[in-house]
N, C-alpha and C positions, 0 to 999 in steps of 0.2 A: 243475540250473540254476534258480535263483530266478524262479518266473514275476513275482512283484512286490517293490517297494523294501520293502514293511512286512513279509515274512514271518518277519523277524526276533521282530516281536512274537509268534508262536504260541507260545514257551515261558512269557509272562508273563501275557498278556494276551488270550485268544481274543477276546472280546467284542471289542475295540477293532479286531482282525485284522480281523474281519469287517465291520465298519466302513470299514476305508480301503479293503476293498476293491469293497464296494459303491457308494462315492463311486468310485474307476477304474473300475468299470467303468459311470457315465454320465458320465465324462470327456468323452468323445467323441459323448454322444447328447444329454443334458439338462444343461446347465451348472447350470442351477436346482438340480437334483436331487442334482447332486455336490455343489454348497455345503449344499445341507441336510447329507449326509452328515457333511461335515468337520466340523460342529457337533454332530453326535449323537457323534463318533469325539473331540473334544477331551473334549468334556463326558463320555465314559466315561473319558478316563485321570483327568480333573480328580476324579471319585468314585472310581477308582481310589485314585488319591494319597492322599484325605483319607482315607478308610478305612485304609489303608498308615502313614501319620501319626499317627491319632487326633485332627483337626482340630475334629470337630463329627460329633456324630450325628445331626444335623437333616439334615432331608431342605432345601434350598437353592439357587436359583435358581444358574447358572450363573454370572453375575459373581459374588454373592458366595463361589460355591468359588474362585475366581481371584484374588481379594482374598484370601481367605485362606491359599491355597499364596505368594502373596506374601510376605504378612508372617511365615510361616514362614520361606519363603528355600530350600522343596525341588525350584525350578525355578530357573534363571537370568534374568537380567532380560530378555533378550534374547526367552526361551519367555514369559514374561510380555507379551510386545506382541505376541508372533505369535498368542496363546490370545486377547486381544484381538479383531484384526483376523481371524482366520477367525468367533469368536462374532459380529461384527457382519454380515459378510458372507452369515455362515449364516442369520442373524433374517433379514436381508433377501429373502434369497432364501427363506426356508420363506412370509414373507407376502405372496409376489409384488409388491416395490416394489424389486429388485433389477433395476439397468440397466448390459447389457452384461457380464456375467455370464462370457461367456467369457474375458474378457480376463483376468480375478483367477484364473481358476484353475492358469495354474504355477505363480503366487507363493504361491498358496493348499497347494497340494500340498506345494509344498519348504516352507513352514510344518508341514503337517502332521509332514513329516519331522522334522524339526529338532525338535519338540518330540520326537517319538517318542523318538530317538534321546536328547537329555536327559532323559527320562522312565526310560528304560531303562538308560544307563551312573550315573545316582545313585542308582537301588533296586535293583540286580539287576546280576549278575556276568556281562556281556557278554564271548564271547569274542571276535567277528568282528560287525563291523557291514558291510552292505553299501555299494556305491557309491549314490550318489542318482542314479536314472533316472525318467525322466516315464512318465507310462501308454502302452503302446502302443497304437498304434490298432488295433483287434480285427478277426480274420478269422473271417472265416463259414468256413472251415475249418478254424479251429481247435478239438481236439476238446474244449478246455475248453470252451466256447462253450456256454452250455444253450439250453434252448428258448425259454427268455422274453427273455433277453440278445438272441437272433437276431431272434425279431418285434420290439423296442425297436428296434433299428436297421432293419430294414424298413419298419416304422411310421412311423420319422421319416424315412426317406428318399420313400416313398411318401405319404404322407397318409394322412386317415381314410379316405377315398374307394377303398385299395385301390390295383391295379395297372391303370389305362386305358390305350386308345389315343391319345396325344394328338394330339385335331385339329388342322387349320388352321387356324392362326391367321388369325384374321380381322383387318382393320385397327380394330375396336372394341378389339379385345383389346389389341391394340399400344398402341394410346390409354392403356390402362389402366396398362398397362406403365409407359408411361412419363409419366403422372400418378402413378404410385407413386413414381417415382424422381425428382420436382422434391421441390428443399430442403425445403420448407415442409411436405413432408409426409414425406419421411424422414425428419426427427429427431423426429417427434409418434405420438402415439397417437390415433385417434378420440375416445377418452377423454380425452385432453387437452384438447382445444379447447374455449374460454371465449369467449363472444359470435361473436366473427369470428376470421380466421389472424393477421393483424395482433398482435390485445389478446393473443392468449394467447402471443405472443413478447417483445412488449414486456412483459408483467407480468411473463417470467423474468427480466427485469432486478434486479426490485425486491430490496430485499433482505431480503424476506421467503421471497422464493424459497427453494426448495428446492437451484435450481441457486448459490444466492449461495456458500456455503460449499464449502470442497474440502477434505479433512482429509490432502492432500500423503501419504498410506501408499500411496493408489492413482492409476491413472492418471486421466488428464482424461477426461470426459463427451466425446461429440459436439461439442454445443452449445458445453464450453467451449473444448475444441479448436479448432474453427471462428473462435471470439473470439479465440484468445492470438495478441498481439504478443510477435516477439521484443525482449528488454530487454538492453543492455548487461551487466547482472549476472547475467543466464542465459548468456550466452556468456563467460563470462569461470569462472562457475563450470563447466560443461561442458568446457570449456578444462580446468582444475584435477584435474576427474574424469578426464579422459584422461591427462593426463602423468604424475598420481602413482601410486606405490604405496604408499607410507608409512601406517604406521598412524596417521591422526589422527582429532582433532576438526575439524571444521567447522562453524564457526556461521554461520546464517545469519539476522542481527538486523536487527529494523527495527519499525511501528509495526502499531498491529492491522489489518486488513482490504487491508494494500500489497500483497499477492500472494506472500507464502513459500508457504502453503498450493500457489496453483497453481502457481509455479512447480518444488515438486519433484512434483506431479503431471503434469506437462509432462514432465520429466524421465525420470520414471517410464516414461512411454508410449514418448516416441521413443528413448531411451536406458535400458533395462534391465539393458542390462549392466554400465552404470557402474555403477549402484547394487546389484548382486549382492550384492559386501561386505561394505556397508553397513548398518549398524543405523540408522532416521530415527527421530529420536524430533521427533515434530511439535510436541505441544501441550505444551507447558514450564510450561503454568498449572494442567493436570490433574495431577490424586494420585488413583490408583488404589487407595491404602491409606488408610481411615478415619481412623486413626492421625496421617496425617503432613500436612502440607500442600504446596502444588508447591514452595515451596524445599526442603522435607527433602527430598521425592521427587526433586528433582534432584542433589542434594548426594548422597543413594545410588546413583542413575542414571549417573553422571560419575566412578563411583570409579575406573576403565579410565584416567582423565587425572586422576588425583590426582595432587600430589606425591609420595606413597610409590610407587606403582604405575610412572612416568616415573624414578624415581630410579632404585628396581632392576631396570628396564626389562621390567617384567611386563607392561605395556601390549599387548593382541593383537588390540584394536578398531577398526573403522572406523564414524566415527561422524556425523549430521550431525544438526544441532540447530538447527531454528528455536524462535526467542525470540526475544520480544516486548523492546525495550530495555528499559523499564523492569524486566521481569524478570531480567535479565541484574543491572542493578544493584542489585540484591536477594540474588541468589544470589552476588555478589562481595562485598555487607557482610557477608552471613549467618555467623555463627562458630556451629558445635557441640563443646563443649566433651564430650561424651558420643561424638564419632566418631573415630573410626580414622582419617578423610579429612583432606587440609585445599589448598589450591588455589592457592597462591602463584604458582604457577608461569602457571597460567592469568591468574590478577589481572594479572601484571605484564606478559601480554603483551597482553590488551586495554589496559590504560593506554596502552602504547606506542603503539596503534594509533588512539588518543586520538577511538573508538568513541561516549563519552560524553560529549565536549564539544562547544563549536560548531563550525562548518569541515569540512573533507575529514578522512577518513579517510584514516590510513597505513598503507602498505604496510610490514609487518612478516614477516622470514622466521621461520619455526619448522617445527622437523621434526615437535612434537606440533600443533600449532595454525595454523588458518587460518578467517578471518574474512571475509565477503562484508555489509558492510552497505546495508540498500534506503537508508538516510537522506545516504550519500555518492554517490546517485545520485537528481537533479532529476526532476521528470516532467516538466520544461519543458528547454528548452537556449536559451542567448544567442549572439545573435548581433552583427554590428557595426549588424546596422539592426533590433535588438527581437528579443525573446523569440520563441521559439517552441514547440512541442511536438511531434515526430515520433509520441510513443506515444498523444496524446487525438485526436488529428488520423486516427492507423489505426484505431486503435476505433470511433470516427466511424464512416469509411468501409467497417467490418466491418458494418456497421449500418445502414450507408445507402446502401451501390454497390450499381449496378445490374448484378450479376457473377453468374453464369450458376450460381455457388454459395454463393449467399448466400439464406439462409431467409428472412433480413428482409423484404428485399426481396421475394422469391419471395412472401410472407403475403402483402404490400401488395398483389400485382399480383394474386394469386388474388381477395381481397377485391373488388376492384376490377371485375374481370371477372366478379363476382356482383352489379356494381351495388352495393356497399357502401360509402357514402360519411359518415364522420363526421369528428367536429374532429379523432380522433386520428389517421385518416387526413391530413387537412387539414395537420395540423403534422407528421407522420411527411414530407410531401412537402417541405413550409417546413425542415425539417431538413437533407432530400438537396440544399439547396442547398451549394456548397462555401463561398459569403461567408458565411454563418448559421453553417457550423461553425467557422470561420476564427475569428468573432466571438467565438462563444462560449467557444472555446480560451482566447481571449485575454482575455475576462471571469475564468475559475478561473485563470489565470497570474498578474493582478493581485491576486486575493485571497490566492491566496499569499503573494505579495512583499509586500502590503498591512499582511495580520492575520494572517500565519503561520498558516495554516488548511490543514490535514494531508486530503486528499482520496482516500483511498485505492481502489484499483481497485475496490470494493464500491459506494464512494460515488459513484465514478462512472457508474454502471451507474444505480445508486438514479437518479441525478439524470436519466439519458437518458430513464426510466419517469417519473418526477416531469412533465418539461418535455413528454410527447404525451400522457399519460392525465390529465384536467384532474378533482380532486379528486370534481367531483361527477357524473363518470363514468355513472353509473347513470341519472342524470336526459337526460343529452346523446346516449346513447346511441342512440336512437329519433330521435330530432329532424334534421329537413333542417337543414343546415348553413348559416347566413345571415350575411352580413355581420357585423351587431352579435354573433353567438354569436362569432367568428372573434376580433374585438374584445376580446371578453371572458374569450375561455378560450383564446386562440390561446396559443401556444408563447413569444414575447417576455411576454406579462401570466404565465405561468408559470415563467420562469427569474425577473426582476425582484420580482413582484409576490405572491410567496405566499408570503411569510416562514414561517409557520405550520406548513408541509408538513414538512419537515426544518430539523436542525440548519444543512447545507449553504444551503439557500437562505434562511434568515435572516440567514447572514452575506452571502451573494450578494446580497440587495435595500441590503445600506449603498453596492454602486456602481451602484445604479440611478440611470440618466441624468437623471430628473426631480429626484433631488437633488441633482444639480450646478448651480450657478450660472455659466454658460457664457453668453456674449453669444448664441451661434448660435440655443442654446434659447428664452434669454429673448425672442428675437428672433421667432422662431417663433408662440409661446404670446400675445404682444403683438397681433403681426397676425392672428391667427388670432379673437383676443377682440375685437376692433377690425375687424371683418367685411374680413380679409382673405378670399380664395378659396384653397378645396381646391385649386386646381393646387400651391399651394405647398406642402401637404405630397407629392401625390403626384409631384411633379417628384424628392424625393429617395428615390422607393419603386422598384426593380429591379422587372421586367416580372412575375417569378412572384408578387414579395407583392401588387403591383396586379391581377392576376386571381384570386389566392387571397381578400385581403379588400376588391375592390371600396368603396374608399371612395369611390368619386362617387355610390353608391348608397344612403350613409349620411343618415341625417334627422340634422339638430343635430350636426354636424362639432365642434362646440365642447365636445360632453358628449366626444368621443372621444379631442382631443388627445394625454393622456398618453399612450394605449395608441398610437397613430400615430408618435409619438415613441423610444418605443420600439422598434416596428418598423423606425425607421428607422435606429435604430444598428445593428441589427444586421444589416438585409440592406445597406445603405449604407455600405462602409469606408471612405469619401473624407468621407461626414460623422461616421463615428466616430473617426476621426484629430482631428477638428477640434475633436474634447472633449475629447481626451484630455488629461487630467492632465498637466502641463507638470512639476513636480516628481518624479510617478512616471518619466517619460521620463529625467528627469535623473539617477535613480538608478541606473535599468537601464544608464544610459552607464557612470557611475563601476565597476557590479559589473560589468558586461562588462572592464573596462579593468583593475579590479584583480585580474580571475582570470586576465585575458591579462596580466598582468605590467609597462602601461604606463605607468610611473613618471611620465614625463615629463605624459602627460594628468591624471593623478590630483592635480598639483601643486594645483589648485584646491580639490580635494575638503580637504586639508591646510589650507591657507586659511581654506574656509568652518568647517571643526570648530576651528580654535584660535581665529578671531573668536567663534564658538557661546559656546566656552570663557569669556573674560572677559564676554563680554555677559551669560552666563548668572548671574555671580557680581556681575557689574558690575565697573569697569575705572575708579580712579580720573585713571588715567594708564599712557599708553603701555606695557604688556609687567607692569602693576600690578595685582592682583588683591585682594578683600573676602575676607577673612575673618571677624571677627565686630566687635561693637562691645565697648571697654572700656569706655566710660561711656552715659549716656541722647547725652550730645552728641557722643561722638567715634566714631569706627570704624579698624579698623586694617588696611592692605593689606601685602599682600609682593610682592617682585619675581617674577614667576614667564616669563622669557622662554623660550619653549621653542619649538623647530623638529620638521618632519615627519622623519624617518628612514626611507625606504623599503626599508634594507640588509634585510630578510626579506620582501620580496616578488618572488614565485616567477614564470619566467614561462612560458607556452606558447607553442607557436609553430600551435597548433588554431587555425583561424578559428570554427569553429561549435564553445561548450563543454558539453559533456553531465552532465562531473562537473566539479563546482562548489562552492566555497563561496556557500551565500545571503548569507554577512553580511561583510561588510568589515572586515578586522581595519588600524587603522592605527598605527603607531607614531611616538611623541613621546618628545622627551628635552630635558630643560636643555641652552640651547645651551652646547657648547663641553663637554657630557659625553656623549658617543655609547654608552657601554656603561652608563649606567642607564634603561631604559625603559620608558614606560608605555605601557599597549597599551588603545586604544580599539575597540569595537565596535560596529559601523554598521550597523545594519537597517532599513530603509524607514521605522519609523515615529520615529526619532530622529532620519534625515535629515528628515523632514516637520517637524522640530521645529528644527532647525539653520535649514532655509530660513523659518520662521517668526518665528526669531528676529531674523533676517537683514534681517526688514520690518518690526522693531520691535516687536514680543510679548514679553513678560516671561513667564520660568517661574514657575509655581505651585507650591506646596507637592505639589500631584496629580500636577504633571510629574514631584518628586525622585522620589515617587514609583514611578514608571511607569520612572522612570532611572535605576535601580539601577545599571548595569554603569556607564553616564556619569559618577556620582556616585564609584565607586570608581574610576574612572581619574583622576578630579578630584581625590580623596583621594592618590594614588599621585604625583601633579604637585605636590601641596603640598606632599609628605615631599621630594623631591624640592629644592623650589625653596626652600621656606622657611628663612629664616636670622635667625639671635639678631644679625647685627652691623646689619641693616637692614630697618627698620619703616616705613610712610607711614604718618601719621597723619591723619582728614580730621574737621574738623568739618560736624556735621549741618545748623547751622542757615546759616552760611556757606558751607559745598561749601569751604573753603580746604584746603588741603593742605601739609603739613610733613614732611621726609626728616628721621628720626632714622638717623644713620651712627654705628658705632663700628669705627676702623681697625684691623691687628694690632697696634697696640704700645699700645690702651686709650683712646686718644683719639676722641671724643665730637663729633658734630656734630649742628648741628641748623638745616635750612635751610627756607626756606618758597619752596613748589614752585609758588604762584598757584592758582589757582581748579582744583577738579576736574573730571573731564568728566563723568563720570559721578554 
């Protein structure tokens, strides 16, 4: 009876034998010590091979023999990501930076297998391969058992200390106990911790962190387990992993840093056995072969869902592939006229599912192919009374409730009860308010819909570190906390005011409230300068920011205004409603209303885009539209009357919508011609330009512009509307206006139409 899965290898390969079975047997004692293993046990078949081959006589670090059995092609692609993922896990754990070490070792093991057995059925004439069994866990009665395998598991069940009597416990000891078991110190190391418990959690935020990155082959950390919201597109893929069995592809496409990475490490952890099957090839912009770059390496990686391979149904993979879109659309233009491969089949069903243009993704069946995009799912959701966000608003609250397993928290309150009190504790508590995170929410909800600013769960994290750890950290760190420091480096002067720190809050400070021109403000900053009294800023400050930054305590209230100002929008919702952007409100109606389907509300939106239309071009008369000038003194209009067409707007019957189109797609047509149309495209900042229009603003050359898609829907109404039998003519220097008409049977009019308006 086979005591282990690898004794297959003793006719080919001793050395390697003895390898995997040195890794089982610290299966069960040192996980550490079995990953080292599996890295000395690849890395012997990997010199194996090359030897076997005649790849290279050089003696060569392990990736590059792995590169190079690559680009030979005497391993499968599939042993090529598992020689990967055990080489990294291996490094990890031989330099003790390996965490949670036990968790990778089945996947780590059936790796080892898997290559073994590829290793062995392509160089060597295998009759019988055995089943794949896991290590078993070892008896001290068993006679294979030697002496030192016995004391290893002694050892590590007893301590260094040997076999004691254990006392009673004392209630100090209990104590200890159970200060070993609060959050804030179960997921750290001694070695971990940087100034206070606090900083050294909040800086795993940054995304310099080490925790920022997940590379999706393996499960999630603690920490970021502890973090992960559930997301519509994890339960929907989950969903997918369960009912199918079909051999496909799955893509999972969206933009850098949105969360593929953790989401199939999420996956990974609580659901393993979905992903059994499954080959994940994560990173679609890496090329493991010198040679080739990530489009060739995908283009060979994907040959499983080629069209030759789906034709004569050789296809035996399961596969799932996050990509980054724009890579996606890379590897769909990519032609090699040098390959075997070629993708038709794939192209035409992301076309269908119209993956790469504006709007919602669709829902496309395929027995090869299924597609999960993050970009057909918001990080906000609409509602009938404004925007909101379930997934920034839990994040938050992973970070800021006071929940009995929550590290965050747990740091703060340790901190605290050591008498540690600084700004970033100060605004870590300005955070745990729930109007502050409400606010905030609703700050990155606007810059979306704003300036289309792509925020991803990375960046989010970045920013929660950015807005408690105040740039110059190191100087504030020592210093009693006083009013004016509160002032100046509090959490509102950090979200608004530090353009400079990230990409993210550079574009965050364009809706800083000081740049609004608001009566409430102006109003404010008037009285304040004109020796009004502090009651009236602190009348609109909530109880915790008036005990946190004490402004009755401030010398010169007038050096502080802006930052008070601040403050006050965002612990204040009753006076940040009262700024808010009347125009941005107006849009969020129309998109809530056009993704809910309600025609009849959106009749305005119609309205104001066909008025936009003529004013934009100018409108010599009634439903009359400019086109260009024939002389220094004339110009020449066409008729261009055209109505709204709602017949393709879809509707739901969801009150709160999650998946959404951001942008407003409307349709127009010559009246009295319903089946040719031109399709306009409506985003926050061409509605701000509609309504601008609307109070008499003229477009600029800078706006055509900036208005590309306007412009060609403009173009698309002209082909549309214009016609050889009727021209308006307008003189420049009189504004007078004259109808040239020609009927069908060639007769010729020519009438003068009175002064123009425009």
């Amino acid at each position: 009876m086979s005591e282990s899965t690898f004794d297959f290898l003793k006719e080919y390969n001793e050395d390697a034998l003895a390898l995997a079975l040195d890794m089982e047997r610290q299966y069960h004692i040192d996980p550490d010590a079995a990953l080292t293993y599996s890295r000395k046990f690849i890395e012997e078949l990997a010199k194996d091979l090359i030897w076997r081959t005649k790849l290279t006589r050089s003696s060569i670090p392990l990736i590059e023999m792995i590169r190079l059995i690559q680009g030979a092609h005497v391993l499968s692609s599939k042993s090529i990501d598992d020689l990967h993922y055990v080489r990294k896990l291996g490094n990890s754990a031989a330099h003790g930076s390996s965490t949670e070490s036990s968790i990778h070792l089945p996947r780590v093991h059936k790796a080892m297998f898997d290559i073994a057995v590829d290793y062995a059925t392509r160089h060597f004439d295998v009759p019988n391969l055995p089943h794949y069994t896991l290590p078993r866990i070892p008896s001290l009665a068993s006679p294979q058992m030697d002496e030192k395998s016995v004391k290893d598991i002694l050892m590590k069940l007893l301590g260094d200390n040997g076999l004691t009597v254990a006392p009673v416990v004392a209630p100090k000891d209990t104590q200890l106990t159970e200060e070993a078991m609060r959050p804030a110190i179960r997921y750290l190391k001694n070695s971990d911790i940087q100034d206070n418990y606090l900083y050294t959690y909040i800086s795993r935020l940054q995304e310099t962190s080490k925790d920022a990155v997940e590379n999706g082959n393996d499960p999630l950390g603690e920490l970021s387990d502890y973090l992960h919201v559930d997301r519509k597109i994890q339960l929907e893929l989950v969903e997918k992993l369960k009912t199918t069995s079909e051999k496909q592809l799955i893509l999972l496409c969206g933009n850098v840093g949105d969360g593929k990475s953790h989401l199939l490490s999420f996956v990974q952890k609580k659901y393993p056995d979905l992903l059994s099957d499954y080959t994940i090839y994560n990173d679609a912009t890496e090329s493991f072969d010198p040679t080739k770059n990530a489009v060739e390496t995908l283009f060979e990686r994907l040959k499983d869902f080629s069209d030759q391979r789906l034709q004569d149904n050789l296809n035996s993979s399961k596969m799932i592939l996050a990509i980054n879109i724009g890579m996606l659309a890379k590897f769909l233009d990519y032609s090699n006229e040098d390959s075997e491969y070629t993708y038709s089949s794939l192209k035409d069903f992301v076309d269908q599912t119209n993956v790469l243009k504006p709007g919602t993704t669709s829902n496309v069946l395929s027995q090869s192919f299924t597609l999960f995009s993050f970009l057909s799912y918001q990080p906000y959701e609409l509602t009938e009374n404004g925007p909101k966000s379930a997934f920034y608003s839990t994040l938050l609250e992973r970070i800021c409730s006071d929940t009995p397993n929550n590290p965050f928290y747990d740091a703060y309150r340790i901190d605290r009860e050591n008498e540690i009190d600084t700004i970033l504790h100060r605004n870590y508590a300005l955070l745990s308010q729930k109007n502050i995170q409400d606010q905030i929410v609703q700050v990155l909800i606007e810059l979306i819909v704003k300036h289309h600013v792509l925020i991803s769960v990375r960046n989010f994290f970045n920013l929660i570190s950015d807005l408690l750890i105040p740039v110059n950290w190191n100087e504030l760190k020592q210093i009693t906390v006083k009013p004016s420091i509160m002032l100046e480096n509090g959490l509102p002067e950090q979200l608004f005011n530090r353009p400079e720190r990230s990409s993210l809050l550079s574009q965050i400070a364009k809706l800083d409230p000081l740049r609004t021109r608001h009566r409430e403000i102006d109003d404010l900053f008037l009285s304040l300068y004109t020796g009004g009294e502090i009651d009236e800023i602190i009348e609109h400050l909530d109880e915790n920011a008036q005990s946190f930054y004490s402004p009755d305590q401030v010398d010169s209230i007038q050096e502080w205004t802006g930052q008070l100002i601040r403050l006050m929008v965002l612990s204040n919702p009753e006076f940040a409603k009262k700024i808010l952007d009347s125009v941005y409100q107006n849009y969020l109606q129309f998109l809530y209303q056009y993704n809910k389907g309600d025609i009849r509300r959106l009749q305005p939106l119609y309205e104001i885009s066909s008025s936009a239309y003529y004013k934009w071009f100018g409108s010599p008369k009634p439903f009359y539209v400019y086109t260009k000038k024939i002389t220094k003194r004339h110009r020449i209009a066409f008729k261009a009357e055209i109505e709204g067409n709602p017949s393709n707007i879809k509707s739901s019957t969801e009150t709160i919508l999650s998946k959404f189109s951001s942008t407003i797609l409307l349709d127009f047509n010559k009246k009295g011609d319903e089946n040719n149309l031109a399709k306009l495209e409506i985003d926050y900042p061409l509605f701000q330009l509609f309504m601008d229009i609307q109070d008499g603003y003229r477009p600029t050359k800078e706006d055509d512009h900036r208005s590309i898609k306007f412009l060609e829907f403009a173009e698309k109404i002209h082909e549309m509307c214009t016609s050889s039998s009727e021209i308006m003519i307008v003189t420049e220097d009189s504004k007078q206006a004259y109808l040239l008409n020609q009927d069908r049977f060639g007769t010729r009019s020519f009438r003068h139409m009175g002064t123009a308006e425009d």
